[in-house]
Structure formats: C-alpha cells, structure tokens
C-alpha positions in Angstrom: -34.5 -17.0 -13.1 -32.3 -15.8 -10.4 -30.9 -13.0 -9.4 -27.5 -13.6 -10.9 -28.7 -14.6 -13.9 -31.2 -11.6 -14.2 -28.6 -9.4 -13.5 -26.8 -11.1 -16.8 -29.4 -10.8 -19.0 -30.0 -7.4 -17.6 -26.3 -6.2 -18.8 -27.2 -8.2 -22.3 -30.0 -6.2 -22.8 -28.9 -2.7 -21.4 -28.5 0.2 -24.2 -26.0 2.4 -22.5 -23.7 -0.8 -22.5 -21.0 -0.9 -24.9 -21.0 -4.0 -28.2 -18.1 -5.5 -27.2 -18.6 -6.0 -23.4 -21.7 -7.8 -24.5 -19.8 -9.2 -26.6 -17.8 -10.8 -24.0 -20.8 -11.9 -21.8 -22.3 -13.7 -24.6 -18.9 -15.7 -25.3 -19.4 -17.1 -21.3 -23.3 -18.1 -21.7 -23.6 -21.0 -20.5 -21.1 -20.8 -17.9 -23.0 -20.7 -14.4 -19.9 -21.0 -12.5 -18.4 -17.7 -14.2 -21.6 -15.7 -14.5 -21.8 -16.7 -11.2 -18.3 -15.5 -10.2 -18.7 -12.3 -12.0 -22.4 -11.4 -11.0 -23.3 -12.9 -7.3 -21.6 -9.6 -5.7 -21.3 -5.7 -6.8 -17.5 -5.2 -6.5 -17.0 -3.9 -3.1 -16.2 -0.6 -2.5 -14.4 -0.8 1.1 -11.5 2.3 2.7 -9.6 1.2 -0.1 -12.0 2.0 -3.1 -12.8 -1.2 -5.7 -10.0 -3.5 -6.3 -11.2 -6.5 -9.0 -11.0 -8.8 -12.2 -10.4 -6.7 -15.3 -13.7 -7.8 -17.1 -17.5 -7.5 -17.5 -19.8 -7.6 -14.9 -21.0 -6.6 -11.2 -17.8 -7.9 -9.9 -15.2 -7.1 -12.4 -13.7 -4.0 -13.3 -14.8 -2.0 -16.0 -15.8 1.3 -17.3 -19.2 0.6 -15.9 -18.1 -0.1 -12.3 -15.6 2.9 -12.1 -18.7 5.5 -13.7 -20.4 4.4 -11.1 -18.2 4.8 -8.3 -17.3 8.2 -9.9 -21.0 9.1 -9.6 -21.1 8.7 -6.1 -17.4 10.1 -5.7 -18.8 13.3 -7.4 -21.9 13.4 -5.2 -19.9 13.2 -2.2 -17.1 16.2 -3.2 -20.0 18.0 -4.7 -21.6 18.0 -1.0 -18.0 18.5 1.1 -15.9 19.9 -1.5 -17.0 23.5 -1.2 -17.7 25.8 -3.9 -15.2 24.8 -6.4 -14.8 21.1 -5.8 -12.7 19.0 -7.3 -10.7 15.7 -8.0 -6.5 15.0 -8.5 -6.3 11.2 -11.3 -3.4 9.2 -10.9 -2.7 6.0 -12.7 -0.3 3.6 -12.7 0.6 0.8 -15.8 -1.8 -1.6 -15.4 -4.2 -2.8 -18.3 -6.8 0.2 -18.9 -5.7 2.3 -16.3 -5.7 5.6 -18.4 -9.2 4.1 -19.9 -10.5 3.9 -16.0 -8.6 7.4 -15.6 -10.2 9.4 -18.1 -13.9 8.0 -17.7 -13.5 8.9 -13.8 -12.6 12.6 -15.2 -15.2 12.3 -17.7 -17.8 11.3 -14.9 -16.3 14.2 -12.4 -16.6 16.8 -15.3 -20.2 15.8 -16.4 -21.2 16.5 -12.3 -19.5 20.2 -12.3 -16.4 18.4 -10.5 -13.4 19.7 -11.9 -10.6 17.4 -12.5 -6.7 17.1 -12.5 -5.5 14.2 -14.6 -2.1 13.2 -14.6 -0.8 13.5 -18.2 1.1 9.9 -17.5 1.5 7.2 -14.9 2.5 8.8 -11.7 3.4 6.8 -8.1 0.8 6.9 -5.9 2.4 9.1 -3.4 2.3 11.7 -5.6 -1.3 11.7 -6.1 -1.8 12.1 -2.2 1.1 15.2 -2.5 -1.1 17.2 -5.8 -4.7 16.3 -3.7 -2.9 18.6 -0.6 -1.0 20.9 -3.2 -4.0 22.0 -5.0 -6.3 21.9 -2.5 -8.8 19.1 -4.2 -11.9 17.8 -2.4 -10.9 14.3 -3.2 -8.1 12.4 -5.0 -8.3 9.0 -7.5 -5.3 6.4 -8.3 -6.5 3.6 -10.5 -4.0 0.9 -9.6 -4.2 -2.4 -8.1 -1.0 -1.9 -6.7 0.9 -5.2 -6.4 -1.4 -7.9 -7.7 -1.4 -9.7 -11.0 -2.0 -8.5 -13.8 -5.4 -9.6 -14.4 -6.1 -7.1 -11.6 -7.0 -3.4 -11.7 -8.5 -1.2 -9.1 -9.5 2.6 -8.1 -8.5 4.3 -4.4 -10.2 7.1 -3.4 -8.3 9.7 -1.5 -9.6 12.3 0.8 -8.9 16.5 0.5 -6.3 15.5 3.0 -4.7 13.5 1.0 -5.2 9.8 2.8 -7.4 7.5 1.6 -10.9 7.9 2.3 -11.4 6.5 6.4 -14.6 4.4 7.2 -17.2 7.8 7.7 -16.2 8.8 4.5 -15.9 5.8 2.5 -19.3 4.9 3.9 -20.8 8.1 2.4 -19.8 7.1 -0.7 -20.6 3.7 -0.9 -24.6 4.9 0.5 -24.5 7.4 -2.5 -23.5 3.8 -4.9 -26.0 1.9 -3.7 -28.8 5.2 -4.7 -27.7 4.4 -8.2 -29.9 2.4 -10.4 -28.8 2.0 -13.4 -25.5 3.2 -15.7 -27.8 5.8 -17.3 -28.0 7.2 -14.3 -24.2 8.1 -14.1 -23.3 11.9 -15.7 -20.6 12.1 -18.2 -19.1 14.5 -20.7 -17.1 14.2 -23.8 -13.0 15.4 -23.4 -13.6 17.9 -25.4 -16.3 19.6 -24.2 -14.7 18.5 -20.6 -11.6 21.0 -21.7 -13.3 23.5 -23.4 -15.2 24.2 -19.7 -12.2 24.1 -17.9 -13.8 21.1 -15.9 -10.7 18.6 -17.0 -6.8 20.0 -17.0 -3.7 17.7 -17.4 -1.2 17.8 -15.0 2.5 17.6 -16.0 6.1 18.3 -15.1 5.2 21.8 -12.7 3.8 19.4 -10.2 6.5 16.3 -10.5 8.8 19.2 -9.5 7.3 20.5 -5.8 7.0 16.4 -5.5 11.0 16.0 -5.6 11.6 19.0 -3.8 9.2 17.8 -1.1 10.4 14.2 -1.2 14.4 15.4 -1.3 13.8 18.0 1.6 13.8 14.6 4.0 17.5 13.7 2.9 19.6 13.8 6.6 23.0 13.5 5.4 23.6 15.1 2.1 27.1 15.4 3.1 28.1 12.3 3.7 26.2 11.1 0.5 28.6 13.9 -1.6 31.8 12.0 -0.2 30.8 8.4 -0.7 28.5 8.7 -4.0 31.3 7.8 -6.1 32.0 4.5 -5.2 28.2 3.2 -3.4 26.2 1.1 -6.1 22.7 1.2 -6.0 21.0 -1.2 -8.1 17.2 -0.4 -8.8 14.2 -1.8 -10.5 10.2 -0.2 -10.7 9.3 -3.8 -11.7 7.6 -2.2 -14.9 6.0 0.4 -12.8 5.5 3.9 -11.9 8.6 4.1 -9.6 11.4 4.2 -12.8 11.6 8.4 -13.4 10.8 9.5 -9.8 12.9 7.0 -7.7 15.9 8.0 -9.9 15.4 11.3 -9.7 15.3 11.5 -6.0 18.6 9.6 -5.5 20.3 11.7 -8.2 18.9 15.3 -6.7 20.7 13.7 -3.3 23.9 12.9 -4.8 24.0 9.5 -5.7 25.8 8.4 -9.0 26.5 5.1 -9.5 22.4 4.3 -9.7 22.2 1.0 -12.3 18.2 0.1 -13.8 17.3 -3.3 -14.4 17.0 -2.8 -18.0 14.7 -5.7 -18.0 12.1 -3.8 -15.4 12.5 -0.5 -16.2 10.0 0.1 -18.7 5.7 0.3 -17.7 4.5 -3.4 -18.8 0.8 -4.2 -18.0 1.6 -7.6 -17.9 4.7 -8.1 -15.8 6.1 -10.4 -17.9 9.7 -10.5 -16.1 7.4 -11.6 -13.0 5.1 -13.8 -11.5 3.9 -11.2 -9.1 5.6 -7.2 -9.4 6.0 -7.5 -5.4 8.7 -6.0 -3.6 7.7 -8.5 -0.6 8.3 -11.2 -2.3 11.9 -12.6 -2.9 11.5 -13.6 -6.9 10.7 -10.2 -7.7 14.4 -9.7 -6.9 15.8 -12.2 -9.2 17.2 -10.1 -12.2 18.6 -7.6 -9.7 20.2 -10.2 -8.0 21.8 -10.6 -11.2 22.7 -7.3 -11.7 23.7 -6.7 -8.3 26.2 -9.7 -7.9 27.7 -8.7 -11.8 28.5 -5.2 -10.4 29.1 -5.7 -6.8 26.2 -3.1 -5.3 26.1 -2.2 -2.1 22.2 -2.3 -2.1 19.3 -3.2 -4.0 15.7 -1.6 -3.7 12.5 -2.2 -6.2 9.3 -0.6 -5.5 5.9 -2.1 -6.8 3.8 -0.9 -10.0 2.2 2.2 -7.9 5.6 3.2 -6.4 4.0 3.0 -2.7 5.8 0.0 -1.4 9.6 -0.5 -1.4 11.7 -4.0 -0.7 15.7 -3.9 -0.2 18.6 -5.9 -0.1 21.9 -6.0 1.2 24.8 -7.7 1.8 25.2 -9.7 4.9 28.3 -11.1 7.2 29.2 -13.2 4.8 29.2 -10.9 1.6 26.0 -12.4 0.5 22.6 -10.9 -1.0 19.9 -10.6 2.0 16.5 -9.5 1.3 15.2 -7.1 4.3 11.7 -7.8 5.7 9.5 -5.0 5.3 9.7 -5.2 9.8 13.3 -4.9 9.4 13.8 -1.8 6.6 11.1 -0.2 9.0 13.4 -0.4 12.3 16.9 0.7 10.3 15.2 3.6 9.0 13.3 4.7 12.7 16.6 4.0 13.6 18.5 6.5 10.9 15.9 9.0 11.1 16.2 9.3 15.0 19.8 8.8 15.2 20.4 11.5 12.7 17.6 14.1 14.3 19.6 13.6 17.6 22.8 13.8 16.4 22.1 17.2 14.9 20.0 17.8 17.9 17.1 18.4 16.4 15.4 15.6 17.5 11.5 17.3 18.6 10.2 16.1 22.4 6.9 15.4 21.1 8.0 13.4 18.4 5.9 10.5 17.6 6.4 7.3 15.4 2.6 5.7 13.7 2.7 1.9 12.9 -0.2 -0.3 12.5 -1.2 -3.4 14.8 0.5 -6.3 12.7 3.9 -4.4 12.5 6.8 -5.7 14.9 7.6 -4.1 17.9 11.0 -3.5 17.1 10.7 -0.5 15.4 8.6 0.8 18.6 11.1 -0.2 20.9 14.0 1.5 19.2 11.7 4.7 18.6 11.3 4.7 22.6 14.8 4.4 23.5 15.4 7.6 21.3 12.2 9.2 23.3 9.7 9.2 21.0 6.1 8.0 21.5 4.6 5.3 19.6 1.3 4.9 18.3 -0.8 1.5 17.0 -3.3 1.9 14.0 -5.3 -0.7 12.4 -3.4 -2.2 8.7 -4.2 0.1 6.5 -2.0 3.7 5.8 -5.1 5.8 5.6 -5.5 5.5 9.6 -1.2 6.3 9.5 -2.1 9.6 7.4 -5.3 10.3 9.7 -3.1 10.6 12.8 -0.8 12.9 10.9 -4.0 15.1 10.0 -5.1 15.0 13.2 -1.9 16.0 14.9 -1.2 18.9 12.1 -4.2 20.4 13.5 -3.9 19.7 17.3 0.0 20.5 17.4 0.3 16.7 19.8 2.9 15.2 18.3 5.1 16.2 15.7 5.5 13.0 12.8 8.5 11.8 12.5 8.0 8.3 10.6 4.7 6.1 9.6 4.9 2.8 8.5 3.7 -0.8 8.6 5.3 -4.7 7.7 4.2 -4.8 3.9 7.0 -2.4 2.9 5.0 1.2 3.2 6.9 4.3 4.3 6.6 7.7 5.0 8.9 10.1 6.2 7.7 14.0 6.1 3.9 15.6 6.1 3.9 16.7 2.8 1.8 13.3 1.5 -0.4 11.3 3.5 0.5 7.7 1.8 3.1 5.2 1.7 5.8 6.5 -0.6 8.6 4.2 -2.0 10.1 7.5 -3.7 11.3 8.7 -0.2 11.7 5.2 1.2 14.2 4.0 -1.4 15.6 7.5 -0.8 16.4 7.2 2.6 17.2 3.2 2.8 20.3 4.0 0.4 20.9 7.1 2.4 21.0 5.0 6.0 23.8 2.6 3.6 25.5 4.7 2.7 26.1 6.6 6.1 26.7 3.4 7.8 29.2 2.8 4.7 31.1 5.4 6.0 31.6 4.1 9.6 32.6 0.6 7.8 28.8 -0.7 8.2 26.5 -2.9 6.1 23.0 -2.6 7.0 22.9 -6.5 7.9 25.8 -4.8 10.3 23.3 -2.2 11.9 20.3 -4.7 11.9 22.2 -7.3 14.5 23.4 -4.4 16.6 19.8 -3.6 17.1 18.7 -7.2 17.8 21.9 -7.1 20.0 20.6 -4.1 21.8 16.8 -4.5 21.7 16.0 -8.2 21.5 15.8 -10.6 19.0 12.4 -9.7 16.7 11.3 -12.4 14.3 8.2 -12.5 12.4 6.4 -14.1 9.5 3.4 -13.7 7.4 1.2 -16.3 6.4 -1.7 -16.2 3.9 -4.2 -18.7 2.3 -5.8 -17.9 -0.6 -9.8 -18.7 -0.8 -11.0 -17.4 -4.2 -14.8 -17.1 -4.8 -17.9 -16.9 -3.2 -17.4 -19.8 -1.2 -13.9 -18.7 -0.3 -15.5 -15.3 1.7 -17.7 -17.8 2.9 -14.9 -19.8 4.4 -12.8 -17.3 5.9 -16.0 -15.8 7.5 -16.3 -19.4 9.2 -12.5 -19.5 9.9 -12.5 -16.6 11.9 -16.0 -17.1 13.7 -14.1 -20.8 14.9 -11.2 -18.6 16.5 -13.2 -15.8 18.1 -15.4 -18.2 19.6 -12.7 -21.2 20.2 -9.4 -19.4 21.1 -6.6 -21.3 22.4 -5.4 -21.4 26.0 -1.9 -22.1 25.6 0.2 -22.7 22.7 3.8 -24.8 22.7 3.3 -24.5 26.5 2.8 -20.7 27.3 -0.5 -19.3 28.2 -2.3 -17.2 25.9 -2.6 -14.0 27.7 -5.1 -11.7 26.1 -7.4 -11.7 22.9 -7.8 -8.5 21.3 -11.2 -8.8 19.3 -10.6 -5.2 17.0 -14.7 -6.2 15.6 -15.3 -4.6 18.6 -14.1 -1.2 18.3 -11.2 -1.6 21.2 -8.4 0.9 22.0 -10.5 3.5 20.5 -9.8 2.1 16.9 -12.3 1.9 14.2 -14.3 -1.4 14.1 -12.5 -4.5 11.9 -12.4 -7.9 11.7 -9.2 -8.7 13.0 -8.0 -10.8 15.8 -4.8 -10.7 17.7 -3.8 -13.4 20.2 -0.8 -12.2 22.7 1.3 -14.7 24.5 3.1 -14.2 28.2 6.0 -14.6 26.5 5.7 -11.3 24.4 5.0 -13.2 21.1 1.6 -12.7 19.5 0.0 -13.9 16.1 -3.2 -12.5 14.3 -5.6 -13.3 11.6 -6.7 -10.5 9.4 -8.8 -11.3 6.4 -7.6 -9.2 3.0 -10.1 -6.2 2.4 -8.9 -6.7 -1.3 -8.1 -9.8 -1.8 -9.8 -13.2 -1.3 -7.6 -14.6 1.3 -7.0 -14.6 4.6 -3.4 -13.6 6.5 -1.6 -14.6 9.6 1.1 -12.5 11.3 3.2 -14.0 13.6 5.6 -12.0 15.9 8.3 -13.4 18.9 11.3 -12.3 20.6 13.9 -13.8 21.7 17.3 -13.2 23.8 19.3 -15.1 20.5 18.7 -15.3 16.9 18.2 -19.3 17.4 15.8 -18.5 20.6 13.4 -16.7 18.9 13.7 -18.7 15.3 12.3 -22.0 17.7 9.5 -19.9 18.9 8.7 -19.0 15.8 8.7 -22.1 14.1 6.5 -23.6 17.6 3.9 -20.9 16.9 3.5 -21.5 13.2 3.3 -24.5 13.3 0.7 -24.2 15.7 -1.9 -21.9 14.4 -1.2 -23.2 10.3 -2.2 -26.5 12.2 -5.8 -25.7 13.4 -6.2 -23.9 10.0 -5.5 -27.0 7.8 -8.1 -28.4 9.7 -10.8 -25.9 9.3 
C-alpha cells in the first residue's frame, strides 16, 4: 500500500473523525488521481498560515487541518504569549469560515489560550488592529482572501499584529509536525469555553476604535465638507467583509452621495455575481461599471472578500471608465499623502515609504522627490508591517505609507496589514481634492508620468495545479537561475538578483529578479498559496508609446522561453 493510500484508509478508520467526512472519502474510493490530490501533501503551513481546497483530507481544508494548526498555534502563544496568552478570530464569508473560527477558539480554549471571536465577519485589517488593541499573543483570520470559492484558508498573525514572519511561522509549523494524530489536538465545548471565560465575542466596542483609527488618516476633511454633495462614489465589497466598514469610513469623513452595488453588497460564499471576487481583475468591475456610467460617478472602488485589497476606477481624458493598476493607485496616493503632509508642513524628515520588491518604482521615485526614504521588502505585507514594528521601537523612520502592486495599502500604525477600509478611504479622498482644482485622477496620474517617467508594468501568471504542477515550476525556475539571459530585445541584462540567497539582508525566498541597463526589470515569483507561478514585468519610458514597446518586447520575451519549458 502506499503512503497516500495508507494515509486514506488511516482517515477511514480514525474514531475522532466525523461520519460525514468519511462519508465523503468513501464517495472518491477508487479515484487514485483525487486521493492522490488530496493526500500526497499535508496542506502547507507557510508566513501566510494554510490556504486550500474546502474538503477532506491532508491537503484540504477542514476542521481537522485547522485543529491542528490551532494546536500548534496554542503551543506557540502558550510559550511567547506570557502569562495570560491569548488569540483575536476574524472571519470573512467564505464557506465554513465561522465553522473553521469557532473550532480554532474551541482548540485555543481547550489549551488555557483565551480567545476573542468576532461575533461576525470582520475585514482583515481589523483583526491585525483588535490583536494590537488588546494586547493578544497572536491573531487568526480564516479567509482565503480573493480566490474562488472552493477556497478557504487560515492566517496567523503575530502579537504585533502582522502576520507571522519566517522565525515565527517556522516555530509553529515544528510544533505541527510533533503532532501525531487528531486526538492529540485539545478542545473544549462553547459552553464550557464561556463559562471559563477562555472564549468572549467581540462586537461593536471594538468596530468603533477601528473607524476612529482608520478616519484619524483623512488629510482633507475640509475640502471633502465642500465637495461631498455633488462627488459620486460608487462601491461594491464583492459579497465580502468590506460592505459596513468601507461605508462607514467614507460617511464619518463626509461623503454623501456613496451608491452599493446592490447586487454585491450582501456576504455570498459563492460569489455568484463573479468569476473571481478580485479587485485586480477588471470583470470584477462589471456591475459597477453599470452603476457608475447610469449615475455618472466620479469614482469607483471594490475591495475583495477580506476587505484587505482595494481596486479603483476613474474617468479618463476622454470621460471614459479606467481601471487603476494596483502600481498606479499606489503612486497617487504616496503622492496625496506627501503632498498634503507638506502642504500643511507637517511632512516628518525621517519619513519613510515600505514597498516590496515586485512593486514599480514609481511610487519610490515620487516619495523621493518629496524627501522621503524608500525601503524594498520581499511580496508579502507581513515583512511591510515588520519594518513598521521595527521602526516604532528604534524611532528610524517614521511610516508614512506601505504598500505593494496587488492592491494592498496602509496608511497609519494603528494595524500592521493591508487595509482596503483606509485605502478606499483615502483614494476618494485624493478625488475628490483633485476635483476641487478641476482634476481627475487619470489627470494627476499623466502629470506624474509627465514629471517622473513613464512606468509601465504587467503581471503575468500560469497556473500549474497538482503535484506535478509544484513539480514544474520547481524545474521552471531551476532553468532560469541556472540559464539566465544575456540580453533581451537587444539590451544587456545587467544584474540577477537570486533573493534564495538571503541578498540585501532580506529573508531567504525563491524569487528571481532580472534588471536590464535600461532600467526595466522582470521577475518570477512562485505563489506561496497558490499553485502557479507569476511574472512581473516593469519599464520606463520618456513617452507613454516608448515604454508600451518595451513592454510588449520584454513580455514577449520571457512568456516565450516559458511556453517552451
């Protein structure tokens, strides 16, 4: 027998698992290919916590998989925490998130780990604001954030409030791999949970310190007062968590004319008005379009199911809809921010802007000519919200803005996450303060390309599902670290920068980024929740149509080699 298929039979025949999952293994026996699928792996637990397949088995996830995890999450707070440890649960409206939530709380509870559960579905962002409010050892948001709906997953957050970083995440993953079995994993019923005080619901008393923190990053409520009454705002959570608290920001700031798409605006596991509830993605847009065009808005802004990434659109020069890369929301609002510090002359001199390796340059370049100094991260917030920690504690820098290209934001210190709440705060903000000097935001955006340089980039991924997928992309990349090209549409390939290495004193990851003498650059980054593989590509250019050619030549380029892989 092998190991997959004794791992199988060994679910089949466990007592501590539930009828119906084995129910729902015995209706694939037979299968190879999907016991194969659902059992050659344990679901990984990487920085970002388990992201998987709602379903049963070592790769899926299931009650099983999260009581698990929560073990080891408990040992770990149980050992750092202090005397009192204890955990902050978010969850968002995926399929069985509050199942996965009150199991975790269940687990923590039946360790002594007291835990803060979210009465509802909450945004992200405000899980990583109640984990620094109430002082918690560790925070949990079960969310797979933008994927389909098949999806659910579980991040782990540390007592700063940013996801767990490599050390960390590693101690609890060592602590997962000491368990054995699921009888093995402590749990308690609610009730007795509640009656020890080891489980209490949080409600409306923290949502409140959340807007007031969110709110205190407005710049111009003044301008806001005198425009509000005629700047539309057209808004959809795409049937997530964003709905209550993304309203409720732009009305505490001023705005009125704020229009839902009905459609969206309600939690729907499924999605159903979607294919995928991704502000990145143009289709997510389509009903608002709808909306937008019907009413004449000024802007347009969805956030994804979590509430922790945020996608706009606005008009351009010729009164059409245009949807704003996540690049180009990132450099209007460095560009807001700063401008509105330095108008009020306020603006700090060790002011410092975080953005992560894959992000343009643009943003950097703007945040430089306002005198602020930029720092690089590796893709991933939780090394954005490290940097804050760190510089909260050393007094460096003081943090002005953090984000990266796939639409996450953060303005203020009082979270350590991407929030969409303040994001699609301060993005209708920025419009509406350009509004009033007779501005679009398309306007703004070509007097910075004007000023700075042309930025263009793209993102490209292939998706390689399965074993044989990770398989695959493990060969893809092995045949461009060890075969890199020397030139590329005729400019020389200046510098590799292998990051598996550990260079610029960045955490080791396997990510490779190839930089041009012409200033473009391209890298390949393998998900670390997804099975695919993505390719950033970045030029400038002294026109629009200058750097759209050198675009299209480098594309072309690297997509090239990769069909033939």
């Amino acid at each position: 027998m092998t190991r997959v298929q004794n791992l199988y039979e060994k679910w089949l025949q466990d007592p501590s698992i539930d009828e119906e999952t084995k129910k729902e293994l015995q209706s694939i026996a037979g299968q190879d290919k999907e016991i194969e699928d659902r059992f050659y792996k344990d679901l990984e637990f990487g920085t970002g916590g388990l992201r998987g397949v709602i379903g049963a088995g070592t790769n899926r996830m299931n009650l099983y998989t999260v009581g698990k995890a929560t073990q080891a999450l408990a040992e770990f707070a149980l050992k750092n925490g202090g005397a009192q440890p204890s955990v902050v649960i978010a969850y968002d409206s995926r399929h069985q998130s509050p199942e996965f939530a009150l199991e975790a709380a269940l687990v923590l509870a039946g360790n002594g780990v007291k835990a803060y559960v979210f009465e509802a579905l909450r945004p992200t962002p405000e899980l990583s604001f109640a984990v620094r409010e109430l002082k918690a050892s560790a925070g949990i948001v079960v969310t797979a954030s933008h994927n389909p709906p098949e999806y659910n997953g579980y991040k782990v957050y540390g007592a700063d409030g940013g996801q767990l970083v490599p050390h960390d995440a590693e101690q609890v993953l060592a602590n997962i791999q000491k368990i054995e079995g699921f009888d093995s994993v402590r749990k308690i019923s609610r009730s007795e949970a509640e009656e020890k005080g080891l489980l209490e619901w949080l409600g409306t008393e923290m949502d409140e310190k959340y807007y007031a923190a969110v709110t205190s990053v407005s710049q111009h409520p003044d301008v806001i007062k005198q425009t509000s009454g005629d700047f539309r705002i057209v808004y959809t959570p795409l049937h997530g968590t964003g709905n209550k608290p993304v309203r409720e920001a732009l009305k505490r700031i001023g705005f009125e004319q704020v229009r839902v798409v009905k459609e969206q605006e309600q939690p729907d596991s499924n999605f159903s008005t979607v294919k995928s509830p991704n502000p990145e993605e143009r289709e997510a847009f389509t009903l608002a379009l709808g909306d937008a065009k019907e009413w004449d808005a000024d802007i347009i802004v969805g956030t994804d199911p979590d509430a922790d990434r945020m996608g706009a659109v606005v008009k351009d020069d010729k009164g059409e809809y245009f949807v704003l890369t996540g690049n180009q929301s990132g450099a209007i609002i460095v560009n807001y921010l700063l401008g509105s510090l330095k108008e009020r002359g306020e603006l700090p001199a060790n002011g410092v802007v975080i953005k992560t390796i894959v992000t343009s340059e643009m943003g950097a370049v703007i945040a430089e000519s306002y005198g602020a100094k930029v720092l690089n991260t590796l893709t991933g917030f939780k090394y954005i919200g490290e940097k804050m920690t760190e510089f909260e504690s050393t007094g460096e820098h003081r943090f002005l803005f953090g984000y990266e290209e796939s639409y996450g934001y953060l303005a203020g210190t009082y979270a350590r996450d991407k929030d969409a709440v303040v994001a699609a705060m301060l993005i209708c903000e920025a419009a509406a303060y350009y509004k009033s000097q007779g501005k679009t935001l398309y306007d703004v955006l070509q007097e910075l390309y004007r000023q700075h340089g042309f930025f263009l980039e793209k993102l490209e991924s292939k998706t390689l599902k399965g074993k044989d997928g990770v398989e695959q992309i493990g060969r893809m990349m092995e045949d461009w670290r060890n075969n890199p090209p020397a030139s590329i549409e005729g400019v020389e390939v200046a510098e590799v920068e292998d990051y598996s290495r550990g260079i610029n004193g960045l955490p080791k990851e396997n990510v490779l980024k190839f930089k041009l003498k012409d200033g473009s650059w391209f890298c390949l980054r393998p998900s670390g929740t997804e099975p695919k593989i993505k390719f950033y590509f970045a030029v400038k250019g002294t026109t629009g149509d200058e750097a759209a050619k050198q675009l299209d030549g480098l594309v072309r380029f690297v997509l090239g080699r990769v069909e033939q892989q």
